[in-house]
N, C-alpha and C positions, 0 to 999 in steps of 0.2 A: 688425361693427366699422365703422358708418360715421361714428363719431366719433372725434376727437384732441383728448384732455385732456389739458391739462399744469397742474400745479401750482406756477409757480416763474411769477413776475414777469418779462417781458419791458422791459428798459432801453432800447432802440433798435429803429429801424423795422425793421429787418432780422428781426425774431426777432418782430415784432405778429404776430397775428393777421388775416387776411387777407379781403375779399370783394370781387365785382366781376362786371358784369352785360355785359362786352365790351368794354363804354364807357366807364365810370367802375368806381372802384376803390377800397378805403378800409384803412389799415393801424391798425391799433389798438394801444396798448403804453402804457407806465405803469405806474403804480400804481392800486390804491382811491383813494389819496387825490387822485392829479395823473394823468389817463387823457389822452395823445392821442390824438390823430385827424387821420391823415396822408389825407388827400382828394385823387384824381386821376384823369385824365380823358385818355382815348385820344387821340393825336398832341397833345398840350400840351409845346409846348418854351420856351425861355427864348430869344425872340427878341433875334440879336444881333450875329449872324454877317453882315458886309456883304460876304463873297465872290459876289455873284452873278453875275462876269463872270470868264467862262475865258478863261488862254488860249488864242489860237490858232493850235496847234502842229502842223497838216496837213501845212503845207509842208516841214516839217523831217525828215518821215516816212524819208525815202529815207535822207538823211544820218545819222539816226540809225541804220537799220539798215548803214549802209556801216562807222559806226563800231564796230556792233557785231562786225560781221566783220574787222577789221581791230585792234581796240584792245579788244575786249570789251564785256562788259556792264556794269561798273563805269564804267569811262569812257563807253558810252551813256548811263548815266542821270545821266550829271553835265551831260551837253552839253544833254538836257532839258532837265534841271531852270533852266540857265540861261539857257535860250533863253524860257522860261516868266517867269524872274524880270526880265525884259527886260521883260516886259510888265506888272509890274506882280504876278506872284501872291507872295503873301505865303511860302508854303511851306505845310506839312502843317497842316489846320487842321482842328480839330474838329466837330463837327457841333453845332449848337445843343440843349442839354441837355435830358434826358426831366425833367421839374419835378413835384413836387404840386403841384395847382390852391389847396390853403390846408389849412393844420395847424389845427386847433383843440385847445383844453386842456378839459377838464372836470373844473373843483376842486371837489369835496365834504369838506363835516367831518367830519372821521371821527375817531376815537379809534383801540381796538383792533381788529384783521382777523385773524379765521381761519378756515380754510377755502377756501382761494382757491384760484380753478379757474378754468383757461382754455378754449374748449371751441370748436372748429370743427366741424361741423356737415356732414361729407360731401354726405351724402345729399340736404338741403334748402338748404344753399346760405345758412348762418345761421353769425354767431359766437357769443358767449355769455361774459362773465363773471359769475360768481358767487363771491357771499365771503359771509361770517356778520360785521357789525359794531354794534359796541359800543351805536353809536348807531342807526344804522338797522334793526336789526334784520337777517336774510337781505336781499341785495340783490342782484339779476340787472339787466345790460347785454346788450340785446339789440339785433344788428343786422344787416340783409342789405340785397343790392342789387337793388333791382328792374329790372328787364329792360322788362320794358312800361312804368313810372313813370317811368324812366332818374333813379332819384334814391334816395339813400341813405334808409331808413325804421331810425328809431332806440328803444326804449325802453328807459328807467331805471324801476323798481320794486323796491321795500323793505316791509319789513311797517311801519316808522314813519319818519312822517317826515321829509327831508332838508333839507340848505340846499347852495346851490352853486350856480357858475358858470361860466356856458360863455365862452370869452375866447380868440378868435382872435391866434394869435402871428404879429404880423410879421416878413414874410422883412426887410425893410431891403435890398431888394437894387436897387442903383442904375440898373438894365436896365428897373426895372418902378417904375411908380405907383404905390403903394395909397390906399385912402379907406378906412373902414369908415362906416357907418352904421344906427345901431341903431334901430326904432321901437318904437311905445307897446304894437304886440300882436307881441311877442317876437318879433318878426323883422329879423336881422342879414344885413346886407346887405355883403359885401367886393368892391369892385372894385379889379381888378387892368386896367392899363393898358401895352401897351407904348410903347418908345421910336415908335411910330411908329401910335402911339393907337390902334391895335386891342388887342381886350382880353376881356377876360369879368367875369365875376361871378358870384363862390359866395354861395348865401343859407341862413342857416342859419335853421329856420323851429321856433320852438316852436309844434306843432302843438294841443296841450290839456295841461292838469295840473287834477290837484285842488286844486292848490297857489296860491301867488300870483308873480306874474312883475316883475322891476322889470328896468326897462332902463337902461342905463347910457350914458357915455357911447361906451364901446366896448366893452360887454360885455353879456352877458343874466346876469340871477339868478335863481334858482327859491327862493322861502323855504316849508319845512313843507309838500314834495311827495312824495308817495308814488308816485304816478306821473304817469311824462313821458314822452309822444310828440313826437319831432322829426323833423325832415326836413331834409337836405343834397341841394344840386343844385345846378349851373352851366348857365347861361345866359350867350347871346353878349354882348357891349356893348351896351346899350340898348334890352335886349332884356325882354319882361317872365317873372318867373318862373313858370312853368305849373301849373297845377291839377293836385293830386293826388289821390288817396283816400286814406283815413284808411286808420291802419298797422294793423287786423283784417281788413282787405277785402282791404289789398295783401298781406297776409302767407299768405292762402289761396292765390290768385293764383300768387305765389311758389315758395310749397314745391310745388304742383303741377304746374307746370312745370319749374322746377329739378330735381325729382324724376326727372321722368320720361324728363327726358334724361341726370342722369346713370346711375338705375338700367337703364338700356338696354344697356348694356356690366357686367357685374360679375366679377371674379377673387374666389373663396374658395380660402383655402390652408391655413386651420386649419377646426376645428372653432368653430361660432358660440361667441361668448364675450362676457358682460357687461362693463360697465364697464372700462378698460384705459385704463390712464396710461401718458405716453411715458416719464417717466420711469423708470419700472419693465421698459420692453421695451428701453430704449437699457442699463440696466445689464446685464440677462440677455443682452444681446448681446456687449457688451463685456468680460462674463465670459469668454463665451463664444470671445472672437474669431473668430465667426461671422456672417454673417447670419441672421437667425430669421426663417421660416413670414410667423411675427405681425407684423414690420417690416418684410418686403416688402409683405405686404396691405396695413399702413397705405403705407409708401409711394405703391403703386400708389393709391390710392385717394386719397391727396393728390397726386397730378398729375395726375389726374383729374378732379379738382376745378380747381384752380388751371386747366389748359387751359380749361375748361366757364366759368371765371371772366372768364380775357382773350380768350378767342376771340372776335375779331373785329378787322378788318382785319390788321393787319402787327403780329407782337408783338414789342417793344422787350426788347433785354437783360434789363430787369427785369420781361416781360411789361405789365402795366397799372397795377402799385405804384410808389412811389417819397418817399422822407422826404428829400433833397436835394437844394440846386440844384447840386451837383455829383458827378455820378455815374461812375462809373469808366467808363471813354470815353464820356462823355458819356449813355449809359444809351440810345443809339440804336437806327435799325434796321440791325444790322451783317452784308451778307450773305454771307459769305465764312465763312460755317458756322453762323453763330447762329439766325438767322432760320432756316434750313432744318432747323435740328435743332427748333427750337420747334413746328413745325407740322407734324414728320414723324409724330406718331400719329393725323393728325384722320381720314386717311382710315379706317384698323381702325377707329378708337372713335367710325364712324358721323357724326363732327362737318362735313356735305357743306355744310348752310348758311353753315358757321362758316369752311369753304374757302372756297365764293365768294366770301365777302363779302375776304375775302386778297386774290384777283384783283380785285374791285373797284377795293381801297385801291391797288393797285398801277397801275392805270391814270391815277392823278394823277401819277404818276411818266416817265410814259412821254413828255414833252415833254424830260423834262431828261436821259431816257438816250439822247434824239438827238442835243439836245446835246452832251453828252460824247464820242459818236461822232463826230460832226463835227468838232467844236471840235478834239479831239487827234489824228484818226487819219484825217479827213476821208473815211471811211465810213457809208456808209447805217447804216440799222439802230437796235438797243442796243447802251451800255456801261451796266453798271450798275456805280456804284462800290461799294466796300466797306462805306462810310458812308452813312447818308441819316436826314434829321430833316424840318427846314422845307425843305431842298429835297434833291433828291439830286443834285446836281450835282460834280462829281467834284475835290473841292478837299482829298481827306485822303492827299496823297503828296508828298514830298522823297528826296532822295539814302538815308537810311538806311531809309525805307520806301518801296520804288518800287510803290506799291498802282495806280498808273496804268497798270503792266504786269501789271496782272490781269484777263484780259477773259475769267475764266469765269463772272462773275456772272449775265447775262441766260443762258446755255444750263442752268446748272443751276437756276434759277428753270423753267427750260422742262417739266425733268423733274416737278414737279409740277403742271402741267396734264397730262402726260400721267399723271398717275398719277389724277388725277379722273376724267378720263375710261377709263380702266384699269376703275376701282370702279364708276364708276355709269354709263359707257357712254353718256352722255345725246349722242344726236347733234348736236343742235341746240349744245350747248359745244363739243363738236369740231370744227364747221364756224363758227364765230362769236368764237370766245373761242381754240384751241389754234390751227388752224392762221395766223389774223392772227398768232400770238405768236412763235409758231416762222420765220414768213417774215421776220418784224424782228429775228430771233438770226440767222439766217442771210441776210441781207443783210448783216449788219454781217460777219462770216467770209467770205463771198465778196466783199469790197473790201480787206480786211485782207492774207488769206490771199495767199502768193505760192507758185509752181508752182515746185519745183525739181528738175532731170532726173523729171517725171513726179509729184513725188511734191510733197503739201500742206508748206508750210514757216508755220509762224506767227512771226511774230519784230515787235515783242518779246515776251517769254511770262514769264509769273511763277509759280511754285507760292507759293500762298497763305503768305505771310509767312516761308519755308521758303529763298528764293534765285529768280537770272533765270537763266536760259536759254530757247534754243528750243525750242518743241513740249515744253511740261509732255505728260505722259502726261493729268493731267484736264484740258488742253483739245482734247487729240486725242480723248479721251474722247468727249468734250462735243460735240463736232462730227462724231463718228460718231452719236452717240444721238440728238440734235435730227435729224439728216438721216434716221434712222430714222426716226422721230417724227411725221416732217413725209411722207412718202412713203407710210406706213399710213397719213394720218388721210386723205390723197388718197385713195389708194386702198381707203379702208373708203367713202368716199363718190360711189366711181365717177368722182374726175377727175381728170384724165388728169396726171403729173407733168413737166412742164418738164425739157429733155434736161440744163441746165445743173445741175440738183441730183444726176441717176444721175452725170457726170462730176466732178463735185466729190467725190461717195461715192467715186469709184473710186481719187483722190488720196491717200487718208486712210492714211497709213508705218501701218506695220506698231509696236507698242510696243518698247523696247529692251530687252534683259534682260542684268543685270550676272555679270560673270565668276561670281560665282557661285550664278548662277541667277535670280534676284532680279529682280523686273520694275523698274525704274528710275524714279525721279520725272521724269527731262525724257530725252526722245529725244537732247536733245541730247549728243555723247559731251564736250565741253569743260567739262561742268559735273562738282559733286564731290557725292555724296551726302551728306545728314545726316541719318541716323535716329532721334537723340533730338532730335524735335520734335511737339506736340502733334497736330500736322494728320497726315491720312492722305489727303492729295489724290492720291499716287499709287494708289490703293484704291478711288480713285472707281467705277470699271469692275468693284469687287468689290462696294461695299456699298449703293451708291445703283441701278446700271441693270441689275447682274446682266448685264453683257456678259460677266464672268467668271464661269465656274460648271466644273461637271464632266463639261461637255460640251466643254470646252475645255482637256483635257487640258495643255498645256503651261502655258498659262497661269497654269492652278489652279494647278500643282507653282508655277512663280514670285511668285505672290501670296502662295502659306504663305512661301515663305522672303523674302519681304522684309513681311509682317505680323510675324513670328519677330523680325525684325533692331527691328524700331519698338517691337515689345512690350522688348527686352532692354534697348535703347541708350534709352525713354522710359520706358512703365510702369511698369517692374519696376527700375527704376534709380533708386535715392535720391537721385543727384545731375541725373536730369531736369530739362529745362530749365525743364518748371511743372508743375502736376498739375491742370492747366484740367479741366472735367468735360465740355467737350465732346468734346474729344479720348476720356477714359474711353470716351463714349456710341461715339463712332466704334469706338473699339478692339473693343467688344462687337459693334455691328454687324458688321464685319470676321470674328470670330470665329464670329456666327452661320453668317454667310453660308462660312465655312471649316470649318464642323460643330468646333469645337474648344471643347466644355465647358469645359475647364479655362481660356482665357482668355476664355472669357464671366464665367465666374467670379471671375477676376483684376479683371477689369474692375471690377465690380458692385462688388467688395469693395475697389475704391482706390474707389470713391466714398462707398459706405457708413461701412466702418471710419474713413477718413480724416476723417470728418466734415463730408462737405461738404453739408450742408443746416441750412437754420435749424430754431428752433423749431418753426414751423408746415411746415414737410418741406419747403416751397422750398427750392429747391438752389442753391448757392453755386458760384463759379466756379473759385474753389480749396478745399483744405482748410482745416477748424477754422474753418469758416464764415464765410471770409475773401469779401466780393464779394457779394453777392442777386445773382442770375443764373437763370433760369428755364430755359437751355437742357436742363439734364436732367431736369426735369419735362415738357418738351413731349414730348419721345425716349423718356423710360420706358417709357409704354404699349407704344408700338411693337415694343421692343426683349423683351419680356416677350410680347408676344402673336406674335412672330417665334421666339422659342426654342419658344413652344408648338406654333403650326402656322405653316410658312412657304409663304408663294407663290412655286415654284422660276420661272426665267426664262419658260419655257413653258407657260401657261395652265393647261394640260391635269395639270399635278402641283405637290403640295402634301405637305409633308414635316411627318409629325404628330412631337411631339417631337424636335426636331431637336437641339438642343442645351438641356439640362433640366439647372440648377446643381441642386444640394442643396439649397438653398431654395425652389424650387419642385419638390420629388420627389411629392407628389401632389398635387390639388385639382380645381377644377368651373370651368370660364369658360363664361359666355352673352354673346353680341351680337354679337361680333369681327365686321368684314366681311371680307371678300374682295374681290380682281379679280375682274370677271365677274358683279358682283352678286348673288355668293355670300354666304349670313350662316350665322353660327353659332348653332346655334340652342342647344348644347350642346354642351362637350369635357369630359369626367370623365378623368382619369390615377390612376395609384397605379405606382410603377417600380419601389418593392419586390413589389408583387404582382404585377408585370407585365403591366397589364390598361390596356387606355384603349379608348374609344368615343367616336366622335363624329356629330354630328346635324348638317348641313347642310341648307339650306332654300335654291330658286332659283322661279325663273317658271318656268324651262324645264325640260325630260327630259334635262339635260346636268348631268352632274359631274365633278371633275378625279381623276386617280387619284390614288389614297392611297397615301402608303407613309410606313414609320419611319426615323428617323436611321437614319446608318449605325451608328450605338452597338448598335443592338438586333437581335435574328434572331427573326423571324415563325414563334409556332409554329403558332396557327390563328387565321382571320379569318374573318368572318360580316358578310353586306350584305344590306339590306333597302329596297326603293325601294318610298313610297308616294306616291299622289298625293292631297294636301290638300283642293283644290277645282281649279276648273279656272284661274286660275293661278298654283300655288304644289305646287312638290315637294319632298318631303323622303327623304333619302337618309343610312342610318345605315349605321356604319363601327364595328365591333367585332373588337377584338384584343388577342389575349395574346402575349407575348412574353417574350424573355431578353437579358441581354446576352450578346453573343460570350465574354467571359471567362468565363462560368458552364457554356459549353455543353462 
């Protein structure tokens, strides 16, 4: 199954059909007769936003925190806020919107259509419409994105033939210029201008036909074409459009590469099976009220895709799509859980190139998270705001969102550099790339941070959208793990660590835990808990660093009973305050990491049953495919190759079927990585039969110990260590088992 056919016309961008080569992106939807084409291109926003001057709020640092002791947090963030609008800042302003670079229409005469079929293309990284019509005969739209080309390769083909034209729809949007300009060898030219005459240009290029081509004044025609190769691409301002190769050459090219990365990682959960309409799996589900086998595979396999599609640089709410100039918060990079969920599967599903290049885009960023530090807190270091578009400068908070008392952004950014170097160990990133990153999170907490009887005080402190108090539990978190972080990668390199970071470790309060039992969102005791809320920032320490685990006996027991209290009072509660699908994704992570199938399950199945993904399996941010939102498409992999085998905190062990819903009770995975530069080279399961084996593959004579959730009892195990060539070992793990309730 590395296809998704559906049969039902998509009416809006949301539900198109989907391709994109990191860089640029194209959504596809319409009809036979009236087909768009939503075109967009990696960090393209709708310049507009003239906040570029912060306040400068350093001096007021003290005063704020006197108030907060004195008169609370409520009245702190009011004395900010107006000590801010003294100067000039407007209040809570949005970040400058994720845009398509230009929609095109393409109208053909059609009469009758049947047969019509939409068809995404897993494996090679292609769309595909096909319908049977009255006039043309059979007619297939074919398109992918090339990677090396960096430009959409298009063809239309019929058995007889067509008439129609292609006709770029103007945005009319007052922020931007447009021109069009059509010439005599079917090449349409759209420049788009900002207010401040930087700008680009999409060129839509008929590349051949059999047919004959009339230009318009702002349109291309094809009369009596059977077939048409075309080409989409953006280039800067005044820039000229680049030479391609013709769409036979780029299309080998393509699926060969496309291919190969993403058949690298593969989940089977059914037995192979022909042809398969979504339509026909969403009803036997729904019958069902179940998840099925057949709709996680496709799932899995379309986020798989989709990741393989926007990977690269920093993926926006909607990944690299977009059909509006107005997208629900602006369609930005939002990171106070979005971004971090989008890119939590790159490391398993092998995507290392498609990491760095994350780290790359984020070093244009790194001027304005000085800023923000300075400017507000008059500390070294990063702040990263929750918002960032054309710049990330820290302009999205007011009195009812105090997002400016959220300075866990740069340390959990931190956590995935250490997790790159976790997988692939490259020292040269560790000594170049993690620890510069980690010494600029931790300058900004060592000027911030103040010393109270002995003990680290952060203030002021925000749990992510959730309420202020002192010392959230995720940025004690946060500044225990970065100071981890940063003291191994010293000491993996032999130099020597600065007395000032062991005395800062040694500051770090202990977590608070509530009367009963329950690990607490803020140390601080003033504040008042609320557990139906999407975020699980108190859980950080459970589900992102594994500081908590079952070696940590107290702990663990408090993380179940305030995961318990989040799942009752948010997911499981109809009148929750939303049913965002990142929170889902967290709840699942949470429960992997608390071995609890039954709200792994829970989870999976408010996001499935509820309906939150489109057409094309992109996942939506609420239910009934309310929002395009990519964040649980980045998270799936992960969260599914994490219930299969997990990397417990300590290198050395790795829990095979940890937590395994009903939907995945048997099947085959190859590719998954590991920490440690460990790869899977094969995991086969069946949990009615009670059997699973697994094939691990290293450079070294080193593998971690194996063992089963706690669900299952070990009745006999079999290992076999061979060595490959001289450097590469493989090490197989073979077990039958029971559950305890059987025995």
């Amino acid at each position: 199954m590395t296809k998704l056919i559906n049969r039902t016309i998509a009416d809006r961008w949301e539900d198109g059909l989907l391709i994109g080569n990191g860089k640029i992106g194209l959504a596809l939807y319409g009809n036979p007769h009236i087909t768009y084409l939503d075109f967009t291109v990696q960090d393209l926003f709708l310049k507009g936003n003239q906040m570029q001057k912060l306040p400068y709020l350093a001096p007021y640092l003290e005063e704020l925190r006197s108030i907060i002791d004195m008169q609370g947090y409520r009245e702190g963030i009011r004395y900010f806020y107006e000590r801010a609008q003294e100067q000039g800042y407007k209040g809570l302003t949005m970040s400058d919107p994720f845009i398509p670079a230009a929609r095109f229409l393409i109208e053909i005469k059609q009469a009758s259509i049947e047969n019509y079929q939409r068809i995404t293309d897993f494996q090679n990284g292609m769309i595909q419409v096909t319908y049977d019509s009255s006039i043309g005969g059979k007619v297939e739209e074919t398109l992918f994105a090339s990677k090396k080309e960096n430009c959409i390769f298009g063809k239309i083909k019929s058995e007889k033939p067509l008439t129609g034209s292609i006709i770029p729809v103007n945005w009319k949007e007052i922020k931007m210029e447009e021109k069009i300009t059509v010439a005599a060898n079917g090449k349409l030219k759209w420049e788009h201008r900002y207010q401040d005459q930087t700008g680009y240009d999409v060129i839509w290029s008929i590349d051949s036909t059999d047919g004959r081509i009339i230009s318009k004044r702002d349109s291309l025609m094809f009369h009596d074409s059977t077939t048409i190769y075309f080409t989409i691409q953006c280039v800067e301002k005044n820039r000229e459009e680049r030479q391609v190769r013709c769409y036979e050459k780029a299309v080998i090219e393509h699926k060969k590469s496309f291919s190969k990365k993403f058949n690298a990682v593969k989940l089977l959960l059914t037995d192979e099976q022909g042809t398969i309409y979504l339509e026909e799996v969403l009803s036997e589900m729904r019958t069902r009220k179940q998840i099925t086998p057949v709709f996680m595979q496709l799932f899995y396999q379309a986020s798989r895709y989709i990741i393989q599609s926007m990977a690269n640089g920093i993926p926006t709410l909607q990944g690299i799509w977009s059909g509006t100039l107005h997208p629900a918060w602006s369609g930005d990079y939002t990171f106070d859980t979005n971004v971090q969920l989008a890119i939590s599967s790159l490391a398993s599903s092998g995507y290392f190139a498609e990491y760095r290049s994350f780290f790359e885009r984020l070093k244009k960023y790194y001027p304005d998270f000085r800023e923000n530090a300075q400017s507000y807190y008059g500390c070294h270091g990063f702040l990263v705001p929750a918002h960032a578009s054309t710049t990330a400068k820290h302009v999205h908070w007011n009195e009812e969102w105090p997002l400016i008392f959220w300075i866990s952004g740069a340390g959990w950014l931190a956590y995935f550099y250490h997790e790159y170097w976790h997988y692939t160990k490259d020292a040269a990133f560790l000594k170049h790339e993690c620890i510069p990153f980690y010494e600029e999170v931790l300058a900004f907490y060592l000027d911030f941070a103040q010393c109270k009887e002995g003990k680290l005080r952060l203030s002021p402190s925000y749990s992510a959208e959730n309420g202020m108090g002192d010392n959230t539990t995720m940025d004690i978190a946060i500044v225990k793990s970065v100071l981890k972080y940063y003291i191994e990668a010293k000491t993996c390199l032999g130099e020597e660590v600065a007395k000032i970071y062991k005395q800062f470790y040694k500051q770090i309060p202990p977590y608070r835990l509530l009367e009963d039992g329950g690990i607490a969102e803020w140390l601080d005791p003033r504040t008042v808990e609320n557990d139906n809320h999407r975020h699980f920032s108190n859980l950080y320490p459970l589900f992102q660093t594994k500081e908590i685990n079952q070696d940590t006996p107290e702990l663990w027991e408090s993380a179940k009973i305030a995961f318990r209290k989040r799942m009752d009072s948010w997911l499981n509660n109809i009148e929750g305050d939303t049913t965002s699908s990142h929170g889902r994704m967290h709840a699942a992570m949470c429960a992997i990491s608390l071995e609890q199938t039954k709200e792994v399950t829970e989870s999976l199945e408010a996001l499935v049953l509820e309906n939150a993904f489109m057409d094309s399996l992109a996942t939506a941010h609420y239910r009934d495919k309310n929002i395009f939102n990519v964040d649980a498409n980045g998270s799936l992999p992960k969260v599914i190759h994490d219930c299969l085998i997990y990397s417990e905190h300590e290198d050395s062990s790795v829990t095979i079927l940890k937590t395994v819903p009903y939907f995945l009770s048997r099947g085959k995975a190859t590719g998954i990585c590991l920490p440690d530069n460990f790869y899977v080279q094969a995991l086969e399961w069946d949990i009615e039969k009670g059997d699973v084996s697994i094939t691990l593959e290293q450079k070294e004579n080193r593998f971690p110990n194996l063992n089963l959730g706690n669900q299952y009892h070990v009745k006999k195990e079999t290992t076999h260590l061979k060595q490959l060539n001289k450097n590469m070992w493989q090490y197989t793990w073979t077990c039958t088992f029971d559950t305890w309730e059987k025995r």
